[in-house]
Every structure is written in C-alpha cells, then in structure tokens.
C-alpha positions as CSV (number, residue, x, y, z in Angstrom):
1,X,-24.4,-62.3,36.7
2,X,-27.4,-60.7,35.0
3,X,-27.0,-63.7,32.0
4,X,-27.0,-66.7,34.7
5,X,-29.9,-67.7,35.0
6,X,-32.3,-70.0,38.1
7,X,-32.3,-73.2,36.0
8,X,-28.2,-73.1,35.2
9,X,-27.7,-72.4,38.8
10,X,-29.5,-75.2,39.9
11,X,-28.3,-77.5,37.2
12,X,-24.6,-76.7,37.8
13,X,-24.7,-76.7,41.6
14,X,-23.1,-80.0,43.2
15,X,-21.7,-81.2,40.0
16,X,-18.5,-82.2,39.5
17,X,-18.0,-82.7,35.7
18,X,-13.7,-83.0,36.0
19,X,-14.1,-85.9,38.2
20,X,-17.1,-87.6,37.3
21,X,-18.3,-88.5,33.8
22,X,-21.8,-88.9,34.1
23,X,-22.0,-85.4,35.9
24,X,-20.0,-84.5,32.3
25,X,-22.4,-86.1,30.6
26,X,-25.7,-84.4,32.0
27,X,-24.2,-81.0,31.8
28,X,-23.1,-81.1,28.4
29,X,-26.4,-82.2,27.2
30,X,-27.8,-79.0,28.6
31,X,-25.3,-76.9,27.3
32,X,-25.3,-78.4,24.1
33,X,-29.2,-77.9,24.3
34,X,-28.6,-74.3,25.6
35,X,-30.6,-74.7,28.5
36,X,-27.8,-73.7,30.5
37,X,-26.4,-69.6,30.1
38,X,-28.8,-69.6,27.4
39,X,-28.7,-65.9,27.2
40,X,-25.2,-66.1,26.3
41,X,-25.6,-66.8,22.2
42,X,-21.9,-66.1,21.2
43,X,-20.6,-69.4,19.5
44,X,-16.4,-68.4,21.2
45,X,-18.0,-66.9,24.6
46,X,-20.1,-70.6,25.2
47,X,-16.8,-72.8,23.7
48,X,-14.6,-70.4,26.6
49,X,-17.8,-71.2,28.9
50,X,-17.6,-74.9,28.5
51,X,-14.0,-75.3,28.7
52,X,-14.0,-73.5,32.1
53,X,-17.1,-75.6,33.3
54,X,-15.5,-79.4,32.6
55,X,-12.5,-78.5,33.8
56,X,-13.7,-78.1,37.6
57,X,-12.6,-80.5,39.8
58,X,-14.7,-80.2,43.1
59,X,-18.4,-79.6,43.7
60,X,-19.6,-76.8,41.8
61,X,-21.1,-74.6,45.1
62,X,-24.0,-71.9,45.2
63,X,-25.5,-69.9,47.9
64,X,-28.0,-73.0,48.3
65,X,-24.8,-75.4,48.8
66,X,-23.2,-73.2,51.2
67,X,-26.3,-72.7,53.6
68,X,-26.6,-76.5,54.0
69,X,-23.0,-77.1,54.6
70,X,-22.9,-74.1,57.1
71,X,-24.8,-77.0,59.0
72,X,-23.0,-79.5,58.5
73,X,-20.1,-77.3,60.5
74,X,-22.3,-76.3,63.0
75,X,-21.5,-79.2,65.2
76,X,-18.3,-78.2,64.9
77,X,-18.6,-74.7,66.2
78,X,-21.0,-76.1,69.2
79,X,-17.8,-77.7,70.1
80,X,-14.8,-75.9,70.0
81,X,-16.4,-73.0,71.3
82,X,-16.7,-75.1,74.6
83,X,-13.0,-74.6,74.6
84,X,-13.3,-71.0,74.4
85,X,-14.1,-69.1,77.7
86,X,-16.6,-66.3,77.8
87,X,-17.4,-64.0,76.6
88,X,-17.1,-64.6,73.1
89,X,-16.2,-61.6,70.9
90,X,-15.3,-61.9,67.0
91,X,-14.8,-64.9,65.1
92,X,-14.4,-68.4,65.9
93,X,-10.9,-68.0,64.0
94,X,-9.7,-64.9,65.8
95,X,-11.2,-66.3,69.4
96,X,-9.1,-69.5,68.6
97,X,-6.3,-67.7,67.8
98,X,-6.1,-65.7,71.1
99,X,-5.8,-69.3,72.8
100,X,-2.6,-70.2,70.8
101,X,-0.1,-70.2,73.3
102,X,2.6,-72.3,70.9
103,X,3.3,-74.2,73.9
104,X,4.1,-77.9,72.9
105,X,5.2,-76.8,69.4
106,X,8.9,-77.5,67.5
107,X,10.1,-74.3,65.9
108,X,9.4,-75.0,62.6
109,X,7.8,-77.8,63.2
110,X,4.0,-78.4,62.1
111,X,2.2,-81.6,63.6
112,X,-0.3,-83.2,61.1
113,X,-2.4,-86.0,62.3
114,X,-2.8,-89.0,59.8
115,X,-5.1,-91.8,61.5
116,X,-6.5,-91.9,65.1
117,X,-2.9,-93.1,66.8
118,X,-0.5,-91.5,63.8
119,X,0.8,-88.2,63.5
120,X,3.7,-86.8,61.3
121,X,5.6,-83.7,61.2
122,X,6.3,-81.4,58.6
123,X,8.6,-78.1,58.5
124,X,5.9,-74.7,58.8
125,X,5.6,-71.5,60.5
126,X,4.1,-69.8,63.6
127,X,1.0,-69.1,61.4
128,X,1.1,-72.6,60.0
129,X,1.0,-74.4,63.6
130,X,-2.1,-72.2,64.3
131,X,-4.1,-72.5,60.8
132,X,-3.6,-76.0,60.5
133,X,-4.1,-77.1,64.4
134,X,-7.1,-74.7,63.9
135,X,-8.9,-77.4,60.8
136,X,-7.3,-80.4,62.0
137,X,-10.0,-78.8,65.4
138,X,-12.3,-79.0,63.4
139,X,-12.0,-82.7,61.6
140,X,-11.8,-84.1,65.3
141,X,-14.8,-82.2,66.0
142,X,-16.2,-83.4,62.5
143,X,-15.5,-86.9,63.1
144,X,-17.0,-87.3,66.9
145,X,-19.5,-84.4,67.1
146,X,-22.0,-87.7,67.5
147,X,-21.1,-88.8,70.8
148,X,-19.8,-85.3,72.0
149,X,-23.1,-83.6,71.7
150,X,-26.6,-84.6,71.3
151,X,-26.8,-84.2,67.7
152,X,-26.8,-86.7,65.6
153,X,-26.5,-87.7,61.6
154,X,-29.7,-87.8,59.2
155,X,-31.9,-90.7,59.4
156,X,-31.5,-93.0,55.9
157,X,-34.6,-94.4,54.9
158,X,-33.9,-98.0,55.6
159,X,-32.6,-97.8,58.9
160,X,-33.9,-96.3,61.9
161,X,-33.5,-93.0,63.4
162,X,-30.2,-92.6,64.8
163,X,-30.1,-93.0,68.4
164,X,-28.7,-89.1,70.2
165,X,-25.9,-89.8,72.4
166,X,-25.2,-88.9,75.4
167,X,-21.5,-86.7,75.7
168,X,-18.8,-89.0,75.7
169,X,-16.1,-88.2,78.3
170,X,-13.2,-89.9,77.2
171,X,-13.9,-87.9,73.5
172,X,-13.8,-84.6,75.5
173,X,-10.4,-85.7,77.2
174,X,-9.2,-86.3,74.2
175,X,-10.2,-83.0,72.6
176,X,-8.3,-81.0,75.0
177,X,-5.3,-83.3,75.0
178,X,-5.5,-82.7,71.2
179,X,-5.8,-79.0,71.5
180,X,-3.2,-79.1,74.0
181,X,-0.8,-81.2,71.2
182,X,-1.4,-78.5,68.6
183,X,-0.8,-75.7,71.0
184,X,-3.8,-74.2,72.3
185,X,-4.6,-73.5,76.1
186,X,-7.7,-72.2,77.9
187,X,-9.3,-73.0,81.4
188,X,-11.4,-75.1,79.9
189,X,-8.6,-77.0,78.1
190,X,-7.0,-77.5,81.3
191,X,-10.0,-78.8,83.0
192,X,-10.7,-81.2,80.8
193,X,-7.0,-82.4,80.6
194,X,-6.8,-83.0,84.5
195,X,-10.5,-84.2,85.0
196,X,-10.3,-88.5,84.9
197,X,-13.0,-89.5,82.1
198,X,-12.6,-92.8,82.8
199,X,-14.1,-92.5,86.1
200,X,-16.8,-90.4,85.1
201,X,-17.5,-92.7,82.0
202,X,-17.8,-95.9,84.8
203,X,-20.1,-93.6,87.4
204,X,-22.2,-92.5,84.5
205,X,-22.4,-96.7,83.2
206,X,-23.4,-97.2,86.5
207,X,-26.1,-94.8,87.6
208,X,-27.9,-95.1,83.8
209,X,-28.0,-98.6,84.1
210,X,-29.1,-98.6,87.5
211,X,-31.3,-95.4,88.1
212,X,-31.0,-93.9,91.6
213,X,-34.6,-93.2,91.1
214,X,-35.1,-97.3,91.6
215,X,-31.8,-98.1,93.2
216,X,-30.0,-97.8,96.3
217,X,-26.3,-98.8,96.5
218,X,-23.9,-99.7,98.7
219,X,-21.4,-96.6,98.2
220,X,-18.2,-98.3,99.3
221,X,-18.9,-101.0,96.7
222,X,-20.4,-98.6,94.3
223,X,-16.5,-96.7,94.5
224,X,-14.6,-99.6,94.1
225,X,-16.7,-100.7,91.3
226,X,-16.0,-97.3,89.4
227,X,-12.4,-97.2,90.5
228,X,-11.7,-101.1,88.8
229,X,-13.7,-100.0,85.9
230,X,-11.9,-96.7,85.5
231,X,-8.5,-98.9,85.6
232,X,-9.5,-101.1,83.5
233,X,-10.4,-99.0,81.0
234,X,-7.7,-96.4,81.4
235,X,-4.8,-99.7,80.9
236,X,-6.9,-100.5,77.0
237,X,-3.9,-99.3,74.6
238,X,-5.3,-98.9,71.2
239,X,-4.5,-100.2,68.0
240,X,-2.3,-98.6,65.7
241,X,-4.5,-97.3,62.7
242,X,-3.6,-98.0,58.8
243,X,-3.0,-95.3,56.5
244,X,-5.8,-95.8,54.1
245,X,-7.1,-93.5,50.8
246,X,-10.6,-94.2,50.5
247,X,-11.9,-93.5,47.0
248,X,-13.2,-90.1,45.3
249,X,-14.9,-92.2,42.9
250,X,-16.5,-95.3,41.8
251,X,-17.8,-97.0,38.7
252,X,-21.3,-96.8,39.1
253,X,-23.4,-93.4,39.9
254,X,-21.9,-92.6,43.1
255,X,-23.7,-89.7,45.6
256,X,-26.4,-88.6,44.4
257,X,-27.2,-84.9,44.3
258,X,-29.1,-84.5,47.7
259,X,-26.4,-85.8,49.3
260,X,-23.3,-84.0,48.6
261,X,-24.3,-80.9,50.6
262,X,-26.1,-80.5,54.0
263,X,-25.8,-82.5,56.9
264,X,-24.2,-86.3,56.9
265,X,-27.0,-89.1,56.1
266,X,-25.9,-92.2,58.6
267,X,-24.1,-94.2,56.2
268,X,-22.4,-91.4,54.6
269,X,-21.7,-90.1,58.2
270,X,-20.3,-94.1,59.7
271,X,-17.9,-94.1,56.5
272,X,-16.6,-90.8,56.3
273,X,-15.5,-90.4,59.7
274,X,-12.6,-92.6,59.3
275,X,-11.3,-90.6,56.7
276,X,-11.7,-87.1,57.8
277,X,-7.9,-86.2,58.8
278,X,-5.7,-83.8,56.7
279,X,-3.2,-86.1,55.8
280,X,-6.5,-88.2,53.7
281,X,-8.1,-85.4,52.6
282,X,-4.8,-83.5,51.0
283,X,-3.6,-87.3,50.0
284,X,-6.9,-88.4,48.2
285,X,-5.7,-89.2,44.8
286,X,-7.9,-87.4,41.7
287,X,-9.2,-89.5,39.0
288,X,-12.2,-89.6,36.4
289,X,-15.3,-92.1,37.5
290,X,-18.8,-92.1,36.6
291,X,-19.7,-91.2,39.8
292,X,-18.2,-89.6,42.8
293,X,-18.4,-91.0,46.5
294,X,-19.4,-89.3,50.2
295,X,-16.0,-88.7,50.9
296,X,-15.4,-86.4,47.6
297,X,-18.3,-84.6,48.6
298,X,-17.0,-84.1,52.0
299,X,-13.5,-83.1,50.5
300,X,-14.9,-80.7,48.4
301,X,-16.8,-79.1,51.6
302,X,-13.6,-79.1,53.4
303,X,-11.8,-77.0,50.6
304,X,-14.5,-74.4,49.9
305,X,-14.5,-73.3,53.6
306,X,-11.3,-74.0,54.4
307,X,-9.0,-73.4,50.9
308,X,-6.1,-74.9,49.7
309,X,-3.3,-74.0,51.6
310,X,-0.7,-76.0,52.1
311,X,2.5,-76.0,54.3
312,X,5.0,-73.1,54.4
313,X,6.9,-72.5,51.2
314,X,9.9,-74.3,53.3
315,X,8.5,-77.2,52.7
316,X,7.3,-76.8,49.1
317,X,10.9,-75.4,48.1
318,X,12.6,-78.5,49.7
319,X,10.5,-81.3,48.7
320,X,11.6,-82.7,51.9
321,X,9.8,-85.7,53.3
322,X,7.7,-85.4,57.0
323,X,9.0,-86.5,60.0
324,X,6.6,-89.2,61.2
325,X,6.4,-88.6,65.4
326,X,4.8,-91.7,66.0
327,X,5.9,-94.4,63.1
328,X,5.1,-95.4,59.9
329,X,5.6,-92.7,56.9
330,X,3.7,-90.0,54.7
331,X,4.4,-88.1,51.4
332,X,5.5,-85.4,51.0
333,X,3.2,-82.7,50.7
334,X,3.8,-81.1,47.7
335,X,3.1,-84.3,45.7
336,X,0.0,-84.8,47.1
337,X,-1.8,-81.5,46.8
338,X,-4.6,-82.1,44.1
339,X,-4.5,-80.0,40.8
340,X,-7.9,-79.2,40.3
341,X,-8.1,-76.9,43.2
342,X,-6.2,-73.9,43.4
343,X,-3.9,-72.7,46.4
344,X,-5.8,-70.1,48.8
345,X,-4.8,-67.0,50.2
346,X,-2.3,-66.9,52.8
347,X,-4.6,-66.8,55.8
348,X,-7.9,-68.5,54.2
349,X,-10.2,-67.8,57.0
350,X,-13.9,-69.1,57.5
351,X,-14.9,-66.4,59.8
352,X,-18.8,-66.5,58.6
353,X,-19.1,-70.4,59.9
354,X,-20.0,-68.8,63.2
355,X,-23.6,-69.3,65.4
356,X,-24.9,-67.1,68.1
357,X,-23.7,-67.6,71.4
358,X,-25.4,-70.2,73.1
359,X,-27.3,-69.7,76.0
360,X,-26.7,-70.7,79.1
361,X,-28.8,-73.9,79.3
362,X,-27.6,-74.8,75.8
363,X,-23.8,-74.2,77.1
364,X,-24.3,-76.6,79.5
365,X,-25.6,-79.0,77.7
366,X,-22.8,-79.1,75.3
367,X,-20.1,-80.0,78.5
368,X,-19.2,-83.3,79.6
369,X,-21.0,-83.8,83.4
370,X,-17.6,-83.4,85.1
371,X,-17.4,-79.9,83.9
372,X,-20.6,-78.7,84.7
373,X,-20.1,-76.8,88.2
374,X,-16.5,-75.3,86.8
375,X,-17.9,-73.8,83.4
C-alpha cells in the first residue's frame, strides 16, 4: 500500500484492461512510462505487476468507485426495506433473512428469473433460495426503483431532466408477489399482495387528471368508471419476453469513465433495465472490444457487491440442465459463469449497502397510497 500511489489509483480505477483494448492500451502506456507504481523500480516485480493488471476482467474498483455505486443501490434499499416491518435492527441481509419463511419453495429447488414473464429452476439449497431470492430483490428493485419511488436516473445533457414519478401500484403488487415467489413473507408483503392496484392505479388516473380541488364528481359514476378501468386493465396478459444477451462490448470507445460508477445517466438507465436479471448478468458472454458498454459496467457493480457465487455444488457436480417453470430454456449454469471473476465466499454478504432508517415522513413517502393508513 505505502508504494501505490494517488495518480495509479485514479488511473487504474474503472478500467477494464481484460475486456477492453483501448483501456489496455492507455494503461500500458503509463506503466510502460512508469507513471503508474512508479515507486516500484524492480524490472520482475513490474513484469508480475503488469501481468496481474491485464489480466482483470471487470472494473478495476477503489474506495471512490464504491461510494458512488453505494448510490446507485440506495434505491434499492429504500425499497425493500418497505417490505421489512419495524423496527429495523442489523443488516438489510440478516433483516431479509428473518422474513424467509421458504414457503412457496421446491426442496432443492432454486427459482431464477430470466426476462419479465420467464423463470427457470435450478437444483440449490435452503441457503441458496434465500441468497439468490435476496439479489434477484434487488435487480427488481434495480430495474423499477423509477416508478416505485420518487427518484429518478441522472439527467444526460441532451435530453431533459427526467420527469420523478409518482409510485406505481401495480410495480408494488408485483414486488410482493415476487417476494412471495422467492419465499419471503411480512405484513407488509401480505398487504400489498391482497390490496387491488388496479383499482388504485384507475382512482389515482382519475383524481390527477381531474383535481378534486376543481372537480366535483358524480361518485356512483366515478366507482364504476374505476371498477371498468380496474377490469380492464387487470384482463391485459403480457407478452412473453425473449431471452436476449445484450453486449459487454462494442467496437468503438464504449462507456466512458464517468459513467461506469455512480448513479444511472437516462440512457444508460432506459437500456439497462431490460437486462438486469441473473440469468443475463451470469449468461453475458466475455470477449475483448475496444470499448466496454453500460451493461458491463453495471455487471461489474453487480459482482463487487454481490460476488460470484453460483448455485449449490449439486448443480455444478451434475452439469444438469434448469428446469424452465414457465417455457422456453436456459444453460446450464456452470457453463455460463464468466472466467475472469473469481467464485465468492459461501455466504458473500453486502451488509455495508445499508442507509439510516428513514423517518417517518420519508417512510411514507416510499409506500404506494393504498398502504399508507396500514404501515
């Protein structure tokens, strides 16, 4: 530690020099230069250096890195802590992990979600069916946080500011219904799972559109206009979702540096989302670019907090194929764990992406209307 240095910090941080060439490029320059670890003279200790350095797959990270990506999870904490009743004591891991009741879970059975409408199943433990229902939490709270809070993305410089949300409903239905699929249960879960969002998605359509500050309403019409909206909406069935990889790199120069860390930029933010399941980021296949895209970046993030562990040595000694529970098919999950990043331990645990507990106004604020007098 005492030989590294401000400048090879900064230099190395957000790189990826396995993956993409022109990140390669720069940082061989400087080492050739010996701008980077140039306290370190030795001719074998800078040749074991550099070998160690261009062989890193993922985004180099530093304590800068890690401070911005903290928010980028915050979000994510907002909102499954909503699922969590008070008070809160410990980390969001262990509070999550008193609410696994198992219940809805196939001994040796571990549900993995692959698109929006397809899920698989592959043979895991106990502990597996909690860690991985636990992140797969956290990528549908990464996906939505947008319209399930009122935060939104970072504005890009060609577009306007994005517009804050209000919560959507039907999202918060679904999050419990999800929570409740990967075996989780709290009051809150069940609330949100019996409440009708449909209905409270027409009412609130209604009352913004038509301010009761301006407008009186007939309330027998107002009801039945709600109820045949709530129907309506309620009978949509949606589309079945392809499988899709998107790409960890590209030809040209990719993400730049200010934006592989931090909170999501718009665009980054509108692309990403689609991709942000376990199935695609474990699946994403690993090739040399010049550059490397938003998704890589977000990858990467996923990893450092999260690690690399994969299914239950079951599955890894069997090389048996997942059970898909609602069509189509998957790989197996040996084959598609990447090599550049190395397995984690057992019970890989991101304890420290915690915030304070929120107050009672900002509690509040975070809960879909319907909830409000039950939380």
């Amino acid at each position: 530690m005492r030989k590294t240095d401000r400048f090879t910090v900064e230099k190395l941080q957000l790189r990826a020099p396995l993956a993409s060439s022109d990140d390669l490029s720069e940082l061989k320059k400087l080492f050739d230069a010996v701008k980077l670890f140039p306290e370190i003279r030795a001719e074998e200790k800078r040749r074991l250096i550099w070998n160690s350095i261009s062989r890193i797959g993922c985004l180099i990270p530093s304590l800068y890195t890690l401070f911005e990506d903290l928010k980028m999870l915050s979000p994510c904490v907002k909102i499954i802590k909503v699922l969590i009743e008070r008070p809160f004591k410990g980390s969001l891991h262990d509070m999550m992990e008193q609410h696994f009741s198992g219940a809805n879970q196939t001994p040796g059975k571990v549900v993995t979600q692959a698109t929006e409408t397809l899920f698989n199943s592959y043979e895991g433990s106990v502990t597996d069916q909690f860690e991985f229902g636990y992140r797969q939490l956290y990528l549908f709270a990464w996906r939505d946080f947008a319209q399930m809070i009122g935060e939104g993305p970072k504005k890009e410089k060609d577009r306007p500011k994005p517009t804050v949300e209000e919560p959507d409903p039907v999202l918060w239905h679904r999050f419990a219904l999800f929570a409740d699929r990967l075996g989780f249960d709290s009051k809150v879960i069940r609330k949100l799972k019996a409440d009708d969002p449909y209905r409270t998605e027409a009412r609130n359509f209604l009352l913004k559109h038509n301010s009761p500050e301006f407008y009186t309403f007939n309330q027998e019409l107002f009801e039945d206009c709600v109820e045949q909206m709530a129907r309506t909406r309620a009978a949509a069935v949606e589309k079945d979702r392809p499988f899709v990889r998107p790409p960890a790199v590209v030809d040209g120069p990719g993400e730049p540096l200010p934006r592989r860390c931090g909170r999501f930029f718009q665009t980054a933010y509108e692309y990403d989302r689609k991709y942000l399941f376990l199935e695609v980021l474990y699946g994403a296949n690993d090739v040399r670019g010049k550059g490397i895209t938003s998704f890589f970046a977000r990858r990467s993030t996923y990893f450092a907090f999260f690690g690399m562990r994969v299914l239950s040595a079951v599955a890894e000694a069997t090389g048996g194929r997942p059970e898909s529970t609602d069509g189509g098919s998957a790989q197996n999950v040996k084959q598609e764990v990447p090599a550049d990043v190395s397995p984690a331990p057992k019970r890989a645990r991101i304890e420290y992406v915690t915030t304070p507990s929120p107050s009672s106004e900002e509690q509040v604020a975070l809960v879909p209307t319907s909830l409000l007098s039950q939380v």
